[in-house]
C-alpha positions as CSV (number, residue, x, y, z in Angstrom):
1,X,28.6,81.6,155.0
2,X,31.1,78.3,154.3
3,X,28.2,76.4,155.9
4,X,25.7,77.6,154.5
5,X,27.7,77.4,150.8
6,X,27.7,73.6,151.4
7,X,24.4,73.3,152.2
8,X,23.7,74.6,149.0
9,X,26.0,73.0,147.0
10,X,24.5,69.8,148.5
11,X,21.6,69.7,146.1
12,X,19.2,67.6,148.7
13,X,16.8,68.3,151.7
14,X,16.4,65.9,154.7
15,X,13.8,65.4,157.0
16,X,12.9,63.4,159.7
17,X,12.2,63.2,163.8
18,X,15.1,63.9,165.1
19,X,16.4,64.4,168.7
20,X,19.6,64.8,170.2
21,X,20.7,62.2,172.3
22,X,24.1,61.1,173.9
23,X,24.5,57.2,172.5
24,X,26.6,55.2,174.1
25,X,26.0,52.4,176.3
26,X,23.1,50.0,176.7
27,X,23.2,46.7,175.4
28,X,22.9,46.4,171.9
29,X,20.4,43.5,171.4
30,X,17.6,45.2,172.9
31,X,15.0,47.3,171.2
32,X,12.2,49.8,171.4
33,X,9.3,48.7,174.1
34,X,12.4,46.5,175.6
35,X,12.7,48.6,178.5
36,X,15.6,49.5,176.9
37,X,17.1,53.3,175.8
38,X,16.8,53.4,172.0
39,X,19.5,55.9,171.7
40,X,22.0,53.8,174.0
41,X,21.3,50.2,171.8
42,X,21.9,51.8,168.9
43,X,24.5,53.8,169.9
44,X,26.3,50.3,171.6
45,X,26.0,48.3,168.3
46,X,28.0,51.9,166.3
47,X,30.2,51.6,168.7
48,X,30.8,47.6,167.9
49,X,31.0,48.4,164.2
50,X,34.1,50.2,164.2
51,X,35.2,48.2,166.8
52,X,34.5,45.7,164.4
53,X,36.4,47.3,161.4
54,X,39.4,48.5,163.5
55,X,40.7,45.1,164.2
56,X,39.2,43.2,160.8
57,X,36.3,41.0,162.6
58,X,34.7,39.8,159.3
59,X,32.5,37.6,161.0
60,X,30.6,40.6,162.6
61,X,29.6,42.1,159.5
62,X,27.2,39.0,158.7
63,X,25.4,39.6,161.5
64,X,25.4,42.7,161.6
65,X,24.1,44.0,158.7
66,X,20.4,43.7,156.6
67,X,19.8,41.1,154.2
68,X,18.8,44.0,152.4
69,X,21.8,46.6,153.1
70,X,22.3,49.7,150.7
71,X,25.1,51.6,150.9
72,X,28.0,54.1,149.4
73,X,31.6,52.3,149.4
74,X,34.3,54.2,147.4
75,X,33.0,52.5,143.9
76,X,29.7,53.4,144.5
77,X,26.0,51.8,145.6
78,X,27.0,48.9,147.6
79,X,24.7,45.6,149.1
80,X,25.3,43.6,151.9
81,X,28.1,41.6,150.4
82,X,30.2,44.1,148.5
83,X,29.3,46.0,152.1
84,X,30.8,43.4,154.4
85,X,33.8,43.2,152.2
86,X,34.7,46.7,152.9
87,X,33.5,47.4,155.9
88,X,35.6,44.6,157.4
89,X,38.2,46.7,157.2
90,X,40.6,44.0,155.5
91,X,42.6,46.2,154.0
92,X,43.0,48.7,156.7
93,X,45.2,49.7,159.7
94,X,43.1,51.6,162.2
95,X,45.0,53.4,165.1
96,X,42.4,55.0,166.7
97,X,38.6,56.1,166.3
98,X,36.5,58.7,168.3
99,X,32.4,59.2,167.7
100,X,30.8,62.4,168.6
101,X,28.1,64.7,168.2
102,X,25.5,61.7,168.3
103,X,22.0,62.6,166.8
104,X,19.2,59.7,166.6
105,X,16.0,60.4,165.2
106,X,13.0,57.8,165.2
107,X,11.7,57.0,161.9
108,X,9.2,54.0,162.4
109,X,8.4,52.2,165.6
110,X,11.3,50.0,163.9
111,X,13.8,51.8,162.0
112,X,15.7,55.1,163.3
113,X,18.8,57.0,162.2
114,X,22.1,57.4,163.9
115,X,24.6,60.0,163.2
116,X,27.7,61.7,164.6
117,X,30.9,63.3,163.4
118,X,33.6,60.9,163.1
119,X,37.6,61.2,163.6
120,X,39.7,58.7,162.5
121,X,43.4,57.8,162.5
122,X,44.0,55.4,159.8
123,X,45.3,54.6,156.6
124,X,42.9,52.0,154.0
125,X,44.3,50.7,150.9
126,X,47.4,52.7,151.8
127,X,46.0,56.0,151.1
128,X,45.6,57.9,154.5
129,X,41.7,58.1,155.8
130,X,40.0,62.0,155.7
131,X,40.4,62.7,159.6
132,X,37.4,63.7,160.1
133,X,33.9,62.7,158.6
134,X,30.4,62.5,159.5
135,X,28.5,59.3,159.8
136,X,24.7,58.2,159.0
137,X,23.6,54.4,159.7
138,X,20.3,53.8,159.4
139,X,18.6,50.5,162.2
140,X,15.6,48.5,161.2
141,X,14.3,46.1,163.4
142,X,14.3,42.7,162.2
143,X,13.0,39.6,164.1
144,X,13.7,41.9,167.3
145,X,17.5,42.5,166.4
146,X,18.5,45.7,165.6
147,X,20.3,45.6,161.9
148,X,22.5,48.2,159.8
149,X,20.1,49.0,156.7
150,X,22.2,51.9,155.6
151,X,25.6,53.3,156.2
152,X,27.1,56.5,154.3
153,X,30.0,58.9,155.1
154,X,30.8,61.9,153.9
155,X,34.6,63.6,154.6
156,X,34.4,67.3,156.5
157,X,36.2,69.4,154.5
158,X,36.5,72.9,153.7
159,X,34.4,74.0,150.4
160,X,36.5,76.3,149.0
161,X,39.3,73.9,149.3
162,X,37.4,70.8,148.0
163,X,38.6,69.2,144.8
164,X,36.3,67.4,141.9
165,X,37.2,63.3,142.6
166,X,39.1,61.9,139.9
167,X,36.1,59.1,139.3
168,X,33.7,61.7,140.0
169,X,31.7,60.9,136.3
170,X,31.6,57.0,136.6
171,X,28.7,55.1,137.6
172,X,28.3,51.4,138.1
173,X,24.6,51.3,139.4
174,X,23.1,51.1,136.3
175,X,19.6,52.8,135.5
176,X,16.5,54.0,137.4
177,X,14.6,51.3,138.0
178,X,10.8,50.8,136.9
179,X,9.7,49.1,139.9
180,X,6.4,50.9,141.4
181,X,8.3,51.9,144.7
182,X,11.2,53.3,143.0
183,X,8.8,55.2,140.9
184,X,6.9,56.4,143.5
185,X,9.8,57.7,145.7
186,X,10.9,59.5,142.5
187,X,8.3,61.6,142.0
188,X,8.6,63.0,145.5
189,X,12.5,63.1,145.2
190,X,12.2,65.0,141.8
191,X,9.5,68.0,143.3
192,X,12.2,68.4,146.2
193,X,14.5,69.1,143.8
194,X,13.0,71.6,141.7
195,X,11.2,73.4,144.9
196,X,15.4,73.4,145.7
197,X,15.8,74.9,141.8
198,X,13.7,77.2,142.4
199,X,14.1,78.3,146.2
200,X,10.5,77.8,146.7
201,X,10.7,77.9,150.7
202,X,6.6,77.2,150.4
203,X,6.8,74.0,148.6
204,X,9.6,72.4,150.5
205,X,7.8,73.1,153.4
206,X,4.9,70.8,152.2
207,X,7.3,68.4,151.2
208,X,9.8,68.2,154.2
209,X,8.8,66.6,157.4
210,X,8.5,67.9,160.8
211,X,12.2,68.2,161.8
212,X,15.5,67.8,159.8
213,X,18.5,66.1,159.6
214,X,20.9,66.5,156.5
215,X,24.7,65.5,155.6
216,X,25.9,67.6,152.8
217,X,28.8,66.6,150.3
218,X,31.4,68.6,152.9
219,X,30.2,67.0,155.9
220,X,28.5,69.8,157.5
221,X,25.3,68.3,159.3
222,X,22.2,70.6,159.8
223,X,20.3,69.0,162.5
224,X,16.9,71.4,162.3
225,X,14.6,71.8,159.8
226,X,14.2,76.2,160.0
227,X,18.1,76.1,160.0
228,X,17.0,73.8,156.4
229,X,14.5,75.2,154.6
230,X,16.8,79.2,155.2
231,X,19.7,77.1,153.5
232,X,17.9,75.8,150.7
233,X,15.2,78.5,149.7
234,X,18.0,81.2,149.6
235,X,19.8,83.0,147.6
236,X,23.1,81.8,146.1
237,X,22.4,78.7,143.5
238,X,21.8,79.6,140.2
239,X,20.4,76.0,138.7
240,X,19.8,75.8,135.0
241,X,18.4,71.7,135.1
242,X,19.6,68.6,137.0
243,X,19.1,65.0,136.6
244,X,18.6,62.2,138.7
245,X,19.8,58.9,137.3
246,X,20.1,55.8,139.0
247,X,17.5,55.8,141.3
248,X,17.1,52.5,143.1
249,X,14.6,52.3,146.3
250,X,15.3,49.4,148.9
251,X,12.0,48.8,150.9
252,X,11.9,47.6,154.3
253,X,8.7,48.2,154.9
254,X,5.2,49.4,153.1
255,X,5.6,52.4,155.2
256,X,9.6,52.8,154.6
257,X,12.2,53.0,152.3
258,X,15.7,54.3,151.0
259,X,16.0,56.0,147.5
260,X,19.6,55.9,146.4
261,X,20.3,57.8,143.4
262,X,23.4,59.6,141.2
263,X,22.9,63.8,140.6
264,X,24.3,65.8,138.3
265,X,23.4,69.9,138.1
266,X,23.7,72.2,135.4
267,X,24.7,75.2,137.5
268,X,26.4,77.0,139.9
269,X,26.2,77.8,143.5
270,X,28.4,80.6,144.8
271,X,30.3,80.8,141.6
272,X,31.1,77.0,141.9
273,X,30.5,74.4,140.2
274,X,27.7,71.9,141.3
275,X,29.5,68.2,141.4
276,X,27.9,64.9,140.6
277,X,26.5,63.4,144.2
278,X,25.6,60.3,145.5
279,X,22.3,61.0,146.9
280,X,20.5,58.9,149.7
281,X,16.9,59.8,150.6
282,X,15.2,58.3,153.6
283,X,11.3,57.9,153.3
284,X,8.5,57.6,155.5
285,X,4.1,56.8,154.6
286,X,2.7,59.2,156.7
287,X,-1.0,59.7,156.4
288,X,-1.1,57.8,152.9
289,X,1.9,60.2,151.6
290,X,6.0,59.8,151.1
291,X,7.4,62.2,152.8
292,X,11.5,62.6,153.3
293,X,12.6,62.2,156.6
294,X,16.2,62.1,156.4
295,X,19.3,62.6,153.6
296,X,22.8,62.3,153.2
297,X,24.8,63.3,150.2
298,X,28.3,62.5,149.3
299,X,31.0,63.7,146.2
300,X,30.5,60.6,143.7
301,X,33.5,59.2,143.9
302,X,34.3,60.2,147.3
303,X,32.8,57.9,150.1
304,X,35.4,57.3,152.8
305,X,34.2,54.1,153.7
């Protein structure tokens, strides 16, 4: 039931190719049609990064990341710069750090998405770091380097325990944007939602991929798309309207793109009230149409990066 409560409460879908596969190892400069494993190089270079942030190398974040990086940091949509800033883990004091539960799913022949649960030991700004979390970082390919394009977390935690974040109702990331690709992603994003309003299991079924992987605002991670669509076309939410506002999409491709977006819901779910979100919506052209191939959610105000 507590699982399937967040799910709800979530207030996105997420879709995408996904197989399980145990990450770690390879070398992390290889790619695809390298002879390499794609689960082990992207699972190497995860494991740098919080190598990376547990003892403050700043220099690795340059490399590291996309020219075009879009994240969630703990003020809110974040680019490569403000991205390397707080990834470098500057104002932190890492004891330990253990990745599990490692998930990647393919997206293009060069992008793919990496998650796992995440425990940490740690304190950031003096405030002591959720122990446990779950992790998305999304890989593109560029000049035949694998680069971080995305990176999101969102804390495990118990729903009926889970408290509204103080900055929960600011936003920095200023309006949806008018460009054609933002628009375009939109309009798919905006039908998910209201086959979500409405529980229409048929509809999100035309819009969701083949397979799913989701993050939800608790951390819970749904790694199949029947396990999905049961979550989200049931019974439970009682939505009166929501509204998406800052909707941004980075493109990394014709065929490929992040929507990042704030949500707010007039509603309930489970007799509690639906909190702003920080949505992130993964797409992929397939066939001439958008369709959503992977999502992570987290509390607005609440990233624990």
């Amino acid at each position: 039931m507590l699982k399937h409560f967040a799910v709800a409460l979530a207030a996105l879908l997420a879709i995408g190719g996904s197989v399980a596969l145990s990450v770690w190892g390879g070398e992390a400069k290889a790619a695809p049609g390298d002879g390499q494993d794609l689960a082990g190089t992207l699972g190497a270079l995860e494991r740098q990064s919080f190598e990376a942030w547990k003892t403050g190398d700043r220099a690795f974040w340059t490399s590291f990341l996309s020219e075009r990086f879009v994240g969630w940091g703990s003020s809110g949509r974040l680019d490569k710069t403000s991205a390397a800033r707080a990834f470098s883990g500057a104002d932190c004091r890492i004891v330990s750090y253990q990745l599990s539960n490692e998930q990647v799913s393919p997206l293009t022949s060069d992008a793919a998405v990496l998650t796992h649960k995440t425990e940490v030991d740690g304190l950031c700004g003096g405030k002591e770091l959720p122990p446990a979390s779950y992790t998305a970082t999304v890989y593109v390919r560029e000049h035949r380097q694998w680069k971080a394009a995305f990176r999101a977390q969102s804390a495990i935690v118990d729903p009926m325990k889970a408290t509204k974040p103080a900055s929960s109702n600011d936003w920095t990331g200023g309006p949806t944007r008018s460009d054609a690709d933002t628009q375009a992603l939109l309009v798919r994003e905006t039908a998910l939602w209201t086959a979500w309003k409405y529980r229409d299991a048929k509809r999100l079924g035309e819009l969701v991929g083949t397979d799913v992987q989701f993050i939800d605002i608790f951390g819970d991670h749904i790694g199949t798309r029947t396990e999905t669509l049961k979550a989200w076309s049931g019974e439970g939410c009682d939505v009166q309207k929501f509204e998406i506002a800052g909707a941004k999409a980075t493109m990394y491709a014709p065929d490929f793109g992040i929507l990042t977006l704030r949500a707010t819901v007039d509603g309930k779910c489970f007799g509690q009230e639906v909190w702003p979100v920080w949505g992130s919506s993964i797409y992929v052209r397939r066939g001439g149409t958008w369709v959503w191939s992977f999502g992570i959610n987290v509390l607005a105000g609440a990233s624990t990066l």
